[in-house]
Structure formats: C-alpha cells, structure tokens
mmCIF file as Biopython writes it, N, C-alpha, C and O atoms, coordinates in Angstrom:
data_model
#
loop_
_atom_site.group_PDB
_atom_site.id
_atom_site.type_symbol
_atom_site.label_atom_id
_atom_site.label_alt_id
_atom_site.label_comp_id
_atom_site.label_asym_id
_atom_site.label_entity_id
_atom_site.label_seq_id
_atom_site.pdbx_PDB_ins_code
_atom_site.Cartn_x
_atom_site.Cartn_y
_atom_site.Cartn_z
_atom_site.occupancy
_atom_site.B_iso_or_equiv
_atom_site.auth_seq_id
_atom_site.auth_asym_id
_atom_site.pdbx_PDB_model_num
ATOM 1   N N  . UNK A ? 1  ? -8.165 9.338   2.902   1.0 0.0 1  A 1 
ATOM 2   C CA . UNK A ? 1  ? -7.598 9.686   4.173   1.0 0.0 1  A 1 
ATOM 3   C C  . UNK A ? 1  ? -6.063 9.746   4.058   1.0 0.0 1  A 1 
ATOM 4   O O  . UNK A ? 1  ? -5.481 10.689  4.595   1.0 0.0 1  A 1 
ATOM 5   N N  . UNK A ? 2  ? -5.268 8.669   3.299   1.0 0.0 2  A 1 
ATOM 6   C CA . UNK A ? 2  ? -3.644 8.856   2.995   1.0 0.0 2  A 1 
ATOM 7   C C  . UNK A ? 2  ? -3.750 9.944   2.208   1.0 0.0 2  A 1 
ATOM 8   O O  . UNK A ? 2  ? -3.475 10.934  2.887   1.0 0.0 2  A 1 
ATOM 9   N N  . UNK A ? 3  ? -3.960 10.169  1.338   1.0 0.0 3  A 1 
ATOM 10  C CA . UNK A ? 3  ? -3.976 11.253  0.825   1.0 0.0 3  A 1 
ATOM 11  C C  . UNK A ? 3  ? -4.048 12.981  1.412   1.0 0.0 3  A 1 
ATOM 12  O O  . UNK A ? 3  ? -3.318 13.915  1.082   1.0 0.0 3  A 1 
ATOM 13  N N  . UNK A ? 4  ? -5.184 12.965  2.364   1.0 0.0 4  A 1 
ATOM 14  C CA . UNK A ? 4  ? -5.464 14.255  3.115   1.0 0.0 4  A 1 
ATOM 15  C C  . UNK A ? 4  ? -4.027 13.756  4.026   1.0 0.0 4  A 1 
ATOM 16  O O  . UNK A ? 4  ? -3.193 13.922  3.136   1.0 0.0 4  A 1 
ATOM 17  N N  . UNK A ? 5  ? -3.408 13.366  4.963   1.0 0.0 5  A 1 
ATOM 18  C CA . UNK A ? 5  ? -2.492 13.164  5.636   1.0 0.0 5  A 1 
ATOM 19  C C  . UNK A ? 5  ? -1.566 13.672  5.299   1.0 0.0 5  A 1 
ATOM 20  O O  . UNK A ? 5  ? -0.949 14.465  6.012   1.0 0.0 5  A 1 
ATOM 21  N N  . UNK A ? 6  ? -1.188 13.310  3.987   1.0 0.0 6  A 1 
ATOM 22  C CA . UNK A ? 6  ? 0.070  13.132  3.416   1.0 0.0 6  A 1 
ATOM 23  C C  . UNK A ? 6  ? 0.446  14.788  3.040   1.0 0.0 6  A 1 
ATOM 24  O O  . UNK A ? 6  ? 1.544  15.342  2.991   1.0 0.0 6  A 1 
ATOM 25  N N  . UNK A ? 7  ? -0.755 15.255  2.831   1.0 0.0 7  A 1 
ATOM 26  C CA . UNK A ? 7  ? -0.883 16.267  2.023   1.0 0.0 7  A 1 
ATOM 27  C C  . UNK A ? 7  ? -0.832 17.487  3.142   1.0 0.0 7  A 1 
ATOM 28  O O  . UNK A ? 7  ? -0.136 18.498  3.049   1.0 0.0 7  A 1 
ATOM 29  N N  . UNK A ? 8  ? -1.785 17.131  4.282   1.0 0.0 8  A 1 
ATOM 30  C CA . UNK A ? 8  ? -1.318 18.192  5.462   1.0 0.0 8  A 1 
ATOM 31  C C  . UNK A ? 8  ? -0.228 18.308  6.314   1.0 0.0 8  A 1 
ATOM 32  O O  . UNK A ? 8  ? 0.373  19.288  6.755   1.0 0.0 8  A 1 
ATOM 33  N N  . UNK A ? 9  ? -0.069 16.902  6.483   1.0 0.0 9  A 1 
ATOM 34  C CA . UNK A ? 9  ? 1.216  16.551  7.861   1.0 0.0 9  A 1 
ATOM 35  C C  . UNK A ? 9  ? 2.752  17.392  6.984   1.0 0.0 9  A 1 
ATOM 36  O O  . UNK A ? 9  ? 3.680  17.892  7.619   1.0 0.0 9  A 1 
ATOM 37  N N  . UNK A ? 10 ? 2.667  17.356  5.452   1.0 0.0 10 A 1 
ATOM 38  C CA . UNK A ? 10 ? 3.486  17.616  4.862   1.0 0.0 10 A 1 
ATOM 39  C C  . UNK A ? 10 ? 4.955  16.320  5.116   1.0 0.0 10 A 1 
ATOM 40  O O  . UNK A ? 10 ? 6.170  16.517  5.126   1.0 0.0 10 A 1 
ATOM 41  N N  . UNK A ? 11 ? 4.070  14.902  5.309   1.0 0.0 11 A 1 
ATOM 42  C CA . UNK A ? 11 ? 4.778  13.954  5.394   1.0 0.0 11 A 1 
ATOM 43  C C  . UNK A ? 11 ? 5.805  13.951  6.904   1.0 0.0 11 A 1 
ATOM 44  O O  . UNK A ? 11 ? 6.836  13.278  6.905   1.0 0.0 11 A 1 
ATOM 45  N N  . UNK A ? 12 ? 5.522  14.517  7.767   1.0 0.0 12 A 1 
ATOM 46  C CA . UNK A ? 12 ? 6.276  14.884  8.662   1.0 0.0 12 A 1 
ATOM 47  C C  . UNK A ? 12 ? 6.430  13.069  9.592   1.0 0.0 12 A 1 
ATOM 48  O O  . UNK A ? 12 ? 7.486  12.788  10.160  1.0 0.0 12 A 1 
ATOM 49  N N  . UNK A ? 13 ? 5.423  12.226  9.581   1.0 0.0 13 A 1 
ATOM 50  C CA . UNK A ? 13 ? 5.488  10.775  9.785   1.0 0.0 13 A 1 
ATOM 51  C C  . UNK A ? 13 ? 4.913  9.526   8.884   1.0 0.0 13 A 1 
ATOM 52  O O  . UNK A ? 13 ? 3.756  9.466   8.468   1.0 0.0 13 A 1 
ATOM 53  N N  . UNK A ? 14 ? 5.706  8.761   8.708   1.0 0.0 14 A 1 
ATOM 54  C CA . UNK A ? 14 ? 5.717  7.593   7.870   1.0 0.0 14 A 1 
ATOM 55  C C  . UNK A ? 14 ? 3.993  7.546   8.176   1.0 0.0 14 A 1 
ATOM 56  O O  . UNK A ? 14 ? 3.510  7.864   9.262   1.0 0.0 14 A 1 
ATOM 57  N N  . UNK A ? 15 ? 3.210  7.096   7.021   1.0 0.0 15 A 1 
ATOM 58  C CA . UNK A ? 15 ? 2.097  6.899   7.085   1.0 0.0 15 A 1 
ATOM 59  C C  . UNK A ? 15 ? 1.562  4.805   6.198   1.0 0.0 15 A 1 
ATOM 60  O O  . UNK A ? 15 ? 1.971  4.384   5.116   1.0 0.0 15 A 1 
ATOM 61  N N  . UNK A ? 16 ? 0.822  4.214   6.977   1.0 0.0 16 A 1 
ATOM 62  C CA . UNK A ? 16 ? 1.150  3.303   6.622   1.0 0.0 16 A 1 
ATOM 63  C C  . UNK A ? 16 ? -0.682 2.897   6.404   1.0 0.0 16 A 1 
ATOM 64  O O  . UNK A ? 16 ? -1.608 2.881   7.215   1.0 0.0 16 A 1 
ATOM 65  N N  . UNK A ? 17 ? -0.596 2.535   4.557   1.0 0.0 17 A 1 
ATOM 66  C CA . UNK A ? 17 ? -2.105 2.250   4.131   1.0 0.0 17 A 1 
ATOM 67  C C  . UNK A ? 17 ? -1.980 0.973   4.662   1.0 0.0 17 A 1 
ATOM 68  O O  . UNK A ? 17 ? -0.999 0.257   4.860   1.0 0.0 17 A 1 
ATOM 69  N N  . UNK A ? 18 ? -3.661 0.773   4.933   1.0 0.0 18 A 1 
ATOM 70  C CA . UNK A ? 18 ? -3.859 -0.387  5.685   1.0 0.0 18 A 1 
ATOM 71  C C  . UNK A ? 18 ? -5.685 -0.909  5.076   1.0 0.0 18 A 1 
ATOM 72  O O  . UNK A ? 18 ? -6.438 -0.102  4.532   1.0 0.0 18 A 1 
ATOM 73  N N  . UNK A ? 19 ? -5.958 -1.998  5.273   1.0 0.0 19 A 1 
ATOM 74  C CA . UNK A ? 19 ? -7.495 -2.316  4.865   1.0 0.0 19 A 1 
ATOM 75  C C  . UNK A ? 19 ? -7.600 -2.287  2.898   1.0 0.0 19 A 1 
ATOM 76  O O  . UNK A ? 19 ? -7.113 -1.513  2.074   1.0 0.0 19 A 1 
ATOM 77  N N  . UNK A ? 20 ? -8.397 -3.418  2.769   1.0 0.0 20 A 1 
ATOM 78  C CA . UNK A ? 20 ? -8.734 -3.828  1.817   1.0 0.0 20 A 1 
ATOM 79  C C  . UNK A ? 20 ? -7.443 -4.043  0.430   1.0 0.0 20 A 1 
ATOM 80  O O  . UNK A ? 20 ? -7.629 -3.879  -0.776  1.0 0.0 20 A 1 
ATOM 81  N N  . UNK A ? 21 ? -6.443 -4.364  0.987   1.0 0.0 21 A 1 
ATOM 82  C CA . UNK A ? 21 ? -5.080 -4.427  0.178   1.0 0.0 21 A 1 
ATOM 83  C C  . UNK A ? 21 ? -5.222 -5.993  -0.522  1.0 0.0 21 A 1 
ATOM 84  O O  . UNK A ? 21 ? -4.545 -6.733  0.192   1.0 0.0 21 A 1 
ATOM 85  N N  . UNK A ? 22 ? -5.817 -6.755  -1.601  1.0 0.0 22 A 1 
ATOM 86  C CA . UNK A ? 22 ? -5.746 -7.919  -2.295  1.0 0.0 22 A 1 
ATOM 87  C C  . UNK A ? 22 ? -5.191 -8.157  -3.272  1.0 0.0 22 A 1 
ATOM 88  O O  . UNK A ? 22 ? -5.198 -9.299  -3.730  1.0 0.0 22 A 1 
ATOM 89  N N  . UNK A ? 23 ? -4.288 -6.724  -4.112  1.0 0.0 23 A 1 
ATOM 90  C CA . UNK A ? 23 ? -4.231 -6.940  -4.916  1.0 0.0 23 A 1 
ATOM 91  C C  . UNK A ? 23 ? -2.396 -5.887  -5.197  1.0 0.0 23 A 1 
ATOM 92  O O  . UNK A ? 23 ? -1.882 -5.077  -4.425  1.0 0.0 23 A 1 
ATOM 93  N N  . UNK A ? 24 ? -1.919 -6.342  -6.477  1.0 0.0 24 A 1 
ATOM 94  C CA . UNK A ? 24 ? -0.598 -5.092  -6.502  1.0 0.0 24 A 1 
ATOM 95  C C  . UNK A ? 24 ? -1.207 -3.754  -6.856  1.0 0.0 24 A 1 
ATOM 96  O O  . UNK A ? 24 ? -0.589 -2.754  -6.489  1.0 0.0 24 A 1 
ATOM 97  N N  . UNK A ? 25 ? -2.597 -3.571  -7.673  1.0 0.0 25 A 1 
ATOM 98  C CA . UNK A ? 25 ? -3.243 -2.492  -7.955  1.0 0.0 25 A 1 
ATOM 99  C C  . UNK A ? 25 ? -3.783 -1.732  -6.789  1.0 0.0 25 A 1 
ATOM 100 O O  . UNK A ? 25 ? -4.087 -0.544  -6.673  1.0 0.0 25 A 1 
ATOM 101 N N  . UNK A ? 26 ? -3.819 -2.683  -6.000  1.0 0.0 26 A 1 
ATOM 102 C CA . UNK A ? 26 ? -4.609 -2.207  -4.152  1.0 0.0 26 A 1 
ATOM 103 C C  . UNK A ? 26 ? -3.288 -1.403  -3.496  1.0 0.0 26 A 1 
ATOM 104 O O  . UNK A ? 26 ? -3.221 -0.264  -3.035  1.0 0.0 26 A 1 
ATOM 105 N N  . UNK A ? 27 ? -2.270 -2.437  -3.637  1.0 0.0 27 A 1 
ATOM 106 C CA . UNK A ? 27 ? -1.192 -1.427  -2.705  1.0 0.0 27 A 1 
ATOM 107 C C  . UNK A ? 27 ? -0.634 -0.218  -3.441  1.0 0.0 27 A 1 
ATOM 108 O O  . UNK A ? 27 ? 0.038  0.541   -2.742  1.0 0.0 27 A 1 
ATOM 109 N N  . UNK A ? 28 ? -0.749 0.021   -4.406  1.0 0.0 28 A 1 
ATOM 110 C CA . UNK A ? 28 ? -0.208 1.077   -5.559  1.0 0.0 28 A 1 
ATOM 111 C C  . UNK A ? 28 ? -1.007 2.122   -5.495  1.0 0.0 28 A 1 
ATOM 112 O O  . UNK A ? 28 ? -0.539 3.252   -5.631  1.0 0.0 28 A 1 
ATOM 113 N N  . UNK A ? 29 ? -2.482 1.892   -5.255  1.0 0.0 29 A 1 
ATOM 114 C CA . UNK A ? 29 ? -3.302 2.991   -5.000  1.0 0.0 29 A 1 
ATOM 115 C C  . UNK A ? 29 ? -2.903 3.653   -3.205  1.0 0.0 29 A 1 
ATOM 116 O O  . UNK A ? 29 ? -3.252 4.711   -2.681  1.0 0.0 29 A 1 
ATOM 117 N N  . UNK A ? 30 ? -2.320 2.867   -2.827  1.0 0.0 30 A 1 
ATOM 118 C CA . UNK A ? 30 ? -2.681 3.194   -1.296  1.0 0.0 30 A 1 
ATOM 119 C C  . UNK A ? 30 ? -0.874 4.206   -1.009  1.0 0.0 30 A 1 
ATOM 120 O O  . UNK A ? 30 ? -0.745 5.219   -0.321  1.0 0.0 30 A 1 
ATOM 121 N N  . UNK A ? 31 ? 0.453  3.343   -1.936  1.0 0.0 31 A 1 
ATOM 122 C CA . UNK A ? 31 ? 1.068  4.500   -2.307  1.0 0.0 31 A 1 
ATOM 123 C C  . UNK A ? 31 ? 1.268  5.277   -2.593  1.0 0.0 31 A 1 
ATOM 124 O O  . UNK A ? 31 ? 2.099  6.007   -2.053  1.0 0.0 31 A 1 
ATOM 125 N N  . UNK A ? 32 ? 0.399  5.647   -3.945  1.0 0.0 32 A 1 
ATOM 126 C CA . UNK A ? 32 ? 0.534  6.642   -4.855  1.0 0.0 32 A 1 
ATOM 127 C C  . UNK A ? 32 ? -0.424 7.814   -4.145  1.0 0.0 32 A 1 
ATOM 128 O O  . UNK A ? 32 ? -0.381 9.036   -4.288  1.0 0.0 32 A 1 
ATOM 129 N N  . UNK A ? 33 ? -1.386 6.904   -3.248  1.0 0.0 33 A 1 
ATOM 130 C CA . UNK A ? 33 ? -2.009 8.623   -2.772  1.0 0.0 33 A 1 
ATOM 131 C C  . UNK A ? 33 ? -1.245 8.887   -1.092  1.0 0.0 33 A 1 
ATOM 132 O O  . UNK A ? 33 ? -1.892 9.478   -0.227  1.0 0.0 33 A 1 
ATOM 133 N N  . UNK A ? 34 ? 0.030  8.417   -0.847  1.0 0.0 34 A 1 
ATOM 134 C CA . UNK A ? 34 ? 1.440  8.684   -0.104  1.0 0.0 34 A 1 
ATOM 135 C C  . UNK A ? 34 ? 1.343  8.084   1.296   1.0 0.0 34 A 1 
ATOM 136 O O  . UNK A ? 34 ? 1.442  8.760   2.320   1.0 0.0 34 A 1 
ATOM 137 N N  . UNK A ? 35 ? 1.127  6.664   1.261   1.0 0.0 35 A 1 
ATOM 138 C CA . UNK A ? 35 ? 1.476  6.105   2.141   1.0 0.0 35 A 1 
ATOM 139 C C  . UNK A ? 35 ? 2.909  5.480   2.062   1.0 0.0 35 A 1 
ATOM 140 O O  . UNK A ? 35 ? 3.109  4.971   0.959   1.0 0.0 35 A 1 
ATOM 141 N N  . UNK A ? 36 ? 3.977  5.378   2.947   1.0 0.0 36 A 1 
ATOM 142 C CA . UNK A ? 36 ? 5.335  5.029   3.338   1.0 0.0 36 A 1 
ATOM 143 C C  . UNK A ? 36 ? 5.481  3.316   2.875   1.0 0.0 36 A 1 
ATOM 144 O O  . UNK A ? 36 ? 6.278  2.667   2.199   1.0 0.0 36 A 1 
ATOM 145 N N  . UNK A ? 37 ? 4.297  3.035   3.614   1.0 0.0 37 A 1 
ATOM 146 C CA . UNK A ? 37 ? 4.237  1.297   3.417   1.0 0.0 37 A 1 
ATOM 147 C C  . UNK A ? 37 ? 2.789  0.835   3.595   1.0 0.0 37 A 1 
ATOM 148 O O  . UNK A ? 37 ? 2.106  1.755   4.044   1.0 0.0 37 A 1 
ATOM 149 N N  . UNK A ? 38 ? 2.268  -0.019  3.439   1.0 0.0 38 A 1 
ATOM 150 C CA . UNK A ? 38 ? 1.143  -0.892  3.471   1.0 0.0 38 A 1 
ATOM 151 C C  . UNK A ? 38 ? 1.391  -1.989  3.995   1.0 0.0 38 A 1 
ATOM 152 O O  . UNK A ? 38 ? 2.454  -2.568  3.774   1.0 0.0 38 A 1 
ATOM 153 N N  . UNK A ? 39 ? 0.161  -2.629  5.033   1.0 0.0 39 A 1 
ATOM 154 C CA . UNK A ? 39 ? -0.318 -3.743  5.686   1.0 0.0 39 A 1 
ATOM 155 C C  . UNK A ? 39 ? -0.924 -4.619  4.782   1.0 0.0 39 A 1 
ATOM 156 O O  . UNK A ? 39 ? -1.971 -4.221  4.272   1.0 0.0 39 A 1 
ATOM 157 N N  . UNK A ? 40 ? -0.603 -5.461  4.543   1.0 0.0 40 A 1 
ATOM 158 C CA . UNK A ? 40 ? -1.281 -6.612  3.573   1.0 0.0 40 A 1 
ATOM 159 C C  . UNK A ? 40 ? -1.821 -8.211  4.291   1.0 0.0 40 A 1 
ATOM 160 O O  . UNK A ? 40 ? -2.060 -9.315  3.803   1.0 0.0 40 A 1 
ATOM 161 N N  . UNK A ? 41 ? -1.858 -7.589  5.809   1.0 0.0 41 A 1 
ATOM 162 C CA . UNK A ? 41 ? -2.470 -9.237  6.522   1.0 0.0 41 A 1 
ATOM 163 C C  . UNK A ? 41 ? -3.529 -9.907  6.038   1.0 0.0 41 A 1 
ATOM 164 O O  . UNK A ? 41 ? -3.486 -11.078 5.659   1.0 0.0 41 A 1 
ATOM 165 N N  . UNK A ? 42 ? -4.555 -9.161  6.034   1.0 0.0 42 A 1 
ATOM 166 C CA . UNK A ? 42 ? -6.114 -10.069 5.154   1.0 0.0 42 A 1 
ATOM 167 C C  . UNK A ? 42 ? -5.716 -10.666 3.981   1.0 0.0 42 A 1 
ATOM 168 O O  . UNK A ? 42 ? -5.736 -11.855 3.666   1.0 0.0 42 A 1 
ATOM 169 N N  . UNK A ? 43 ? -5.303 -9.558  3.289   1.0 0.0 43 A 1 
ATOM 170 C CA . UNK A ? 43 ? -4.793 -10.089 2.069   1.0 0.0 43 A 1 
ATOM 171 C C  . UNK A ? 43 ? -3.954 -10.910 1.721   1.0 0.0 43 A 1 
ATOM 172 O O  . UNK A ? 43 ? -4.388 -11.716 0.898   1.0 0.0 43 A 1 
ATOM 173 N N  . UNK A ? 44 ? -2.741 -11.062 2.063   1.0 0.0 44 A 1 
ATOM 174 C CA . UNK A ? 44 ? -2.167 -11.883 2.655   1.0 0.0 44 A 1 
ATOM 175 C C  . UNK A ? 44 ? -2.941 -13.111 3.025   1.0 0.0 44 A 1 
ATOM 176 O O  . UNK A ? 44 ? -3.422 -13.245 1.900   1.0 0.0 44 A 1 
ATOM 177 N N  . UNK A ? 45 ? -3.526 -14.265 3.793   1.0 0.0 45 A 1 
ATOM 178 C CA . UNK A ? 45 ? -4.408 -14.541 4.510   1.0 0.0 45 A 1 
ATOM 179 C C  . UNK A ? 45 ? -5.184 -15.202 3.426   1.0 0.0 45 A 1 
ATOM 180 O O  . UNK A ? 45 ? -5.132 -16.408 3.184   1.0 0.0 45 A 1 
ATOM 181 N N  . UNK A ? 46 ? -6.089 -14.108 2.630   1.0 0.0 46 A 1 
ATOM 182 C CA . UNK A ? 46 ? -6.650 -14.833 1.099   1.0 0.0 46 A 1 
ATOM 183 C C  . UNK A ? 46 ? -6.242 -14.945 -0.143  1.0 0.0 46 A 1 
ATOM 184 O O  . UNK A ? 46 ? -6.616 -15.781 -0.966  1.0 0.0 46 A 1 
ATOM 185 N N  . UNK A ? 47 ? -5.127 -13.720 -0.341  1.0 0.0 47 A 1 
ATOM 186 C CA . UNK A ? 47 ? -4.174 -14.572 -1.830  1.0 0.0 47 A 1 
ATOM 187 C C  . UNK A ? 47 ? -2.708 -15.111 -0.940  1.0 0.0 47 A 1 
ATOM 188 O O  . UNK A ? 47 ? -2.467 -16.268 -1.282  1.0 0.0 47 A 1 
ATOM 189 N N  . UNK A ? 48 ? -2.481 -14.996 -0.712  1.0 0.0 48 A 1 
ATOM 190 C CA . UNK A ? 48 ? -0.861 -16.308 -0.152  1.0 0.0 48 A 1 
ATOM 191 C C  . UNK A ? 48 ? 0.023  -15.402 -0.780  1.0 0.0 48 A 1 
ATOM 192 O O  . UNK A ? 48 ? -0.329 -14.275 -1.126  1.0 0.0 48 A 1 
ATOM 193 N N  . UNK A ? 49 ? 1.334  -15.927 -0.962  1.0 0.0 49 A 1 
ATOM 194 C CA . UNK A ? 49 ? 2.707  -15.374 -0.739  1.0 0.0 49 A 1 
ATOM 195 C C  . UNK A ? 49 ? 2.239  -14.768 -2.226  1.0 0.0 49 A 1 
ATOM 196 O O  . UNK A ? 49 ? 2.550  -13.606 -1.967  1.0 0.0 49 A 1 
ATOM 197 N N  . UNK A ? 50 ? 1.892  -14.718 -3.144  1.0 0.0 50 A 1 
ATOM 198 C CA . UNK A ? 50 ? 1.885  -14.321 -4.226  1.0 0.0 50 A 1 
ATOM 199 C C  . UNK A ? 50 ? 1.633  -13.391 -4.503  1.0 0.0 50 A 1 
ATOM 200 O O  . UNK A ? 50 ? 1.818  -12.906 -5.619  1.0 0.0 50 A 1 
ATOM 201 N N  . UNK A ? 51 ? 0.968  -12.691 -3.254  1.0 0.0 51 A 1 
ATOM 202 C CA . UNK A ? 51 ? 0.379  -11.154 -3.487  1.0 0.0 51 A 1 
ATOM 203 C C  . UNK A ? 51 ? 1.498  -10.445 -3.091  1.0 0.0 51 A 1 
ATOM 204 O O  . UNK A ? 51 ? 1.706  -9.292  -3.470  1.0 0.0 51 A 1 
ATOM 205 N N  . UNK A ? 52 ? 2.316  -11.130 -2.270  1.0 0.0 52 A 1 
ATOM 206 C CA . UNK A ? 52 ? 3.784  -10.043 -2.032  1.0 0.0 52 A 1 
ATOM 207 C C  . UNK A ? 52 ? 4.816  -9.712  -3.828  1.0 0.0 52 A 1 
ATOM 208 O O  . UNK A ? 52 ? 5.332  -8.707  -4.315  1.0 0.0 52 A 1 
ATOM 209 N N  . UNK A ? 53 ? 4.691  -11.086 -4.264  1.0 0.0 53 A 1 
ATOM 210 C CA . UNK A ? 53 ? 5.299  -11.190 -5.521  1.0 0.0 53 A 1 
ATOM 211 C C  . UNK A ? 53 ? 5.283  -10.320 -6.207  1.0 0.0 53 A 1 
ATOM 212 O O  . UNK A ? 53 ? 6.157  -9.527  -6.557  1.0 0.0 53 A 1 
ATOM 213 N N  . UNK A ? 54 ? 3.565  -10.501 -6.599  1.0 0.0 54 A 1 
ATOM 214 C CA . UNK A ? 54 ? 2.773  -8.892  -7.095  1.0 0.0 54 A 1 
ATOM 215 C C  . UNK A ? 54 ? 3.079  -7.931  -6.809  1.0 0.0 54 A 1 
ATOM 216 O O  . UNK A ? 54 ? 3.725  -7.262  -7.616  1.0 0.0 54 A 1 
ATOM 217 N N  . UNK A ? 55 ? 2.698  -7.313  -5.285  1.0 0.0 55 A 1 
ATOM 218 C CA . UNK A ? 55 ? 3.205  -6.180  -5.305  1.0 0.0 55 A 1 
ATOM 219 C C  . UNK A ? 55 ? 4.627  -5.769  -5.833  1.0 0.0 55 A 1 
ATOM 220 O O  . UNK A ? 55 ? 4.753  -5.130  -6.877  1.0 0.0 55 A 1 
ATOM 221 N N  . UNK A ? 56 ? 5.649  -6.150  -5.090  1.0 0.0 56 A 1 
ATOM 222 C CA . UNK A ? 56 ? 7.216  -6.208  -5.274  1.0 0.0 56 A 1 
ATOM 223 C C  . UNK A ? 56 ? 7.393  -5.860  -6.900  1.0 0.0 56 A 1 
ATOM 224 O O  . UNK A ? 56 ? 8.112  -4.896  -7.166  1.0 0.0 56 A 1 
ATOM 225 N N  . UNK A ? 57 ? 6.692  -6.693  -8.142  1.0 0.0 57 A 1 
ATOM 226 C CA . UNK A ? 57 ? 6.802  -6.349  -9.080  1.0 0.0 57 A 1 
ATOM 227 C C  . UNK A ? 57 ? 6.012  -5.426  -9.795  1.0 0.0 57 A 1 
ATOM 228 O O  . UNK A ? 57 ? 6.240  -5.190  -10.981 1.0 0.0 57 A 1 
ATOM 229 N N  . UNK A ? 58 ? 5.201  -4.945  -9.236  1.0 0.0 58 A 1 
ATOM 230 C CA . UNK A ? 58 ? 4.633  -3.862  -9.960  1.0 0.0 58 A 1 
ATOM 231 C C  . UNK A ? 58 ? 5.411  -2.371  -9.118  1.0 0.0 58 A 1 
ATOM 232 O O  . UNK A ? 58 ? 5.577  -1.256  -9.614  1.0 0.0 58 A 1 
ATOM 233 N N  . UNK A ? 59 ? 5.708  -2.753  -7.991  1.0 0.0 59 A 1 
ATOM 234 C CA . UNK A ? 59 ? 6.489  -1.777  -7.673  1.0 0.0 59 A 1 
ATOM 235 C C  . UNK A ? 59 ? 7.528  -1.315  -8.885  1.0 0.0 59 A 1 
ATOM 236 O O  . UNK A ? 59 ? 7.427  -0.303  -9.580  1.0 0.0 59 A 1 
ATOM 237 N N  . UNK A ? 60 ? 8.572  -2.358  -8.944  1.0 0.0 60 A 1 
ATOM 238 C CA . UNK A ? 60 ? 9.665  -2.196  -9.726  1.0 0.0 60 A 1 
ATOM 239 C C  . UNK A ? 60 ? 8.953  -1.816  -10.835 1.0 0.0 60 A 1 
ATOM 240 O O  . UNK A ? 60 ? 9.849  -1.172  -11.380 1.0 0.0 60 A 1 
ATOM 241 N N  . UNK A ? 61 ? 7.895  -1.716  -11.678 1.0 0.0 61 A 1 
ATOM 242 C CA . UNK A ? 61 ? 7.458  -1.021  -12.621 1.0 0.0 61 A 1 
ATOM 243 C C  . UNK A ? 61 ? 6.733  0.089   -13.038 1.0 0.0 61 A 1 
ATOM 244 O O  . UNK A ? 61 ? 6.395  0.694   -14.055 1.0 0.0 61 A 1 
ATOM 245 N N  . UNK A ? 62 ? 6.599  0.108   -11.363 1.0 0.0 62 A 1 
ATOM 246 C CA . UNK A ? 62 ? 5.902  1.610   -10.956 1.0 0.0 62 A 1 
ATOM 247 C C  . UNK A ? 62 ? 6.739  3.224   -11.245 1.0 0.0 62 A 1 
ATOM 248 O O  . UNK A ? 62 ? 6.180  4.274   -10.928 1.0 0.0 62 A 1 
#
C-alpha cells in the first residue's frame, strides 16, 4: 500500500508506515517502499527504547 501511494500521489503528502514495525529491518522495509516516517508504538511497547537505537542505526547505514 506505501508503495502504490508513493508511486501514484507522486509523493505529493508525507506518507507515514504504520503496523507491524518490531524490528530496524521492519522500518527499512516500510521506507524503502516510500514512506516519510514510521509509527513504532506496538513495537515500541514490546522491544523498549532499543528498537529506536536500531532503527536510527541502520538508518545511518542505509
């Protein structure tokens, strides 16, 4: 669905992946197919501050 969005709207509004985010591999998929930002509350919730860590650094290696 980010993906079809991203791809029709021609990005015209920030699009923000949301659902099933646990992991830095979870939010990277939910970027790379062109979401702006991601919701990480559940996730958040069941891995703790560490999943921000994660992400943040796989970003920077993204």
């Amino acid at each position: 669905m980010i993906q079809y969005l991203a791809d029709k709207s021609s990005k015209a509004f920030p699009i923000i992946g949301v659902g099933g985010i646990h992991s830095a591999k979870d939010a990277l998929e939910k970027i790379n197919a062109g979401a702006d930002l991601v919701q990480i509350y559940t996730g958040f919730i069941y891995e703790g501050p560490t999943l921000i860590k994660a992400i943040n650094k796989a970003l920077l290696t993204h």
